[in-house]
N, C-alpha and C positions, 0 to 999 in steps of 0.2 A: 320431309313431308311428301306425303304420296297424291301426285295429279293423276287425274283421268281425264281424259274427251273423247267422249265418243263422237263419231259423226257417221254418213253414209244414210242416213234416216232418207225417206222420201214418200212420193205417194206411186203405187206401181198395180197393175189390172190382176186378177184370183191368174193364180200362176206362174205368174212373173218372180223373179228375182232382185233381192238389193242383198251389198256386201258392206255391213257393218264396220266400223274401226273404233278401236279402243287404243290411243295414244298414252303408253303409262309413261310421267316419268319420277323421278327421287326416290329410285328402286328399281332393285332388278329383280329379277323372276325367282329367283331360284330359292326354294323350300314354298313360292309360296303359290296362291291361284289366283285364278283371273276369272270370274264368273261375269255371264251376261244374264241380265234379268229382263224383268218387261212389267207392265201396270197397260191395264184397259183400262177406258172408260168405268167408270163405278165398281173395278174389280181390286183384287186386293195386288199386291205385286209378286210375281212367281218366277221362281227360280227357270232361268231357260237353258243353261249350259253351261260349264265351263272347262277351261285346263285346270289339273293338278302337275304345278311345275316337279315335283318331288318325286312324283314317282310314273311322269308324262301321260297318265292317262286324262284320258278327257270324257265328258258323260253330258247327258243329253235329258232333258221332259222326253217321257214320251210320246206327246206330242208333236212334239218336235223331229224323233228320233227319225233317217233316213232323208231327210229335208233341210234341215242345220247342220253346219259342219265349222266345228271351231276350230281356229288355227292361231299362229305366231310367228310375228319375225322378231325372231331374240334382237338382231342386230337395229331393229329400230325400235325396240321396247314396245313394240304394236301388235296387237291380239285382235283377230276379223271374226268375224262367225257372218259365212256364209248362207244365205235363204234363200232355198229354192221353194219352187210349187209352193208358194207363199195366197192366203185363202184370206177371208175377211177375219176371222177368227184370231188371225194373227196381229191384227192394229190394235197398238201398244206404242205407249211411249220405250222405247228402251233403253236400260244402264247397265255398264259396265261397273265392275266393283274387285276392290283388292283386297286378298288377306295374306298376312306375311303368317312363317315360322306354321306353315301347315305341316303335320306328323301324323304317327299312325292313330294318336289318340283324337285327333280333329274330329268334334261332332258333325256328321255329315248329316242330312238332307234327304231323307227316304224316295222322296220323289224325284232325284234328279242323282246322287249320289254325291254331290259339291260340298264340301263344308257347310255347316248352317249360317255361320256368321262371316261377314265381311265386314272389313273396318273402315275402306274408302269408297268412296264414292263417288264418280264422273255424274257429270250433269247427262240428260237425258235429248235422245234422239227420236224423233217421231216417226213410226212406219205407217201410213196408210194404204190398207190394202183392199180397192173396190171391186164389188161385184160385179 
């Protein structure tokens, strides 16, 4: 069975910086991804980033794109995505989420390039970001 926790969530001033972590464990990376998500306030939840272990690329909202930067340390099963020049815009609870045996046939996600589906799910971290 596949764990998630994310932490790193906090409340930070239009600009600022927080460094996300995504703790996977009862699974290793390989074939599959690690996408970060998010949910506002009354909005629906949207894909924000992820790695694709299989073939190392990683992809971005563009929203997001030049300001998020997702990363991984194999050696601790831990997946970060980095926010910078972080805006009000961005306050969202956020999750981490796992899908194993990703290939070339994997429906992906138009808006983000990530797989459409993940099948775990880590509990959620909150960013508040004030103006």
């Amino acid at each position: 069975e596949v764990q998630l926790q994310a932490s790193g969530g906090g409340l930070v001033q239009t600009g600022g910086s927080l460094r996300l972590s995504c703790a996977v464990s009862g699974r290793t990376f390989e074939d599959s991804a690690i996408g970060w998500f998010r949910q506002a306030p009354g909005k629906e939840r949207e894909g924000v980033s992820c790695i694709n272990y299989r073939d190392g690329s990683r992809h971005y909202q563009s929203s997001v794109e030049g300001r998020f930067t997702v990363s991984s340390d194999n050696a601790k099963n831990t997946v970060y995505l980095q926010m910078n020049n972080l805006n009000p815009e961005d306050t969202a609870v956020y999750y981490c989420a796992f899908v194993d045996h990703v290939d070339v046939d994997t429906i992906v996600d138009v808006t983000t390039g990530c797989p459409y589906t993940f099948d775990d799910w880590g509990q959620g971290t909150l960013v508040t970001v004030s103006s």
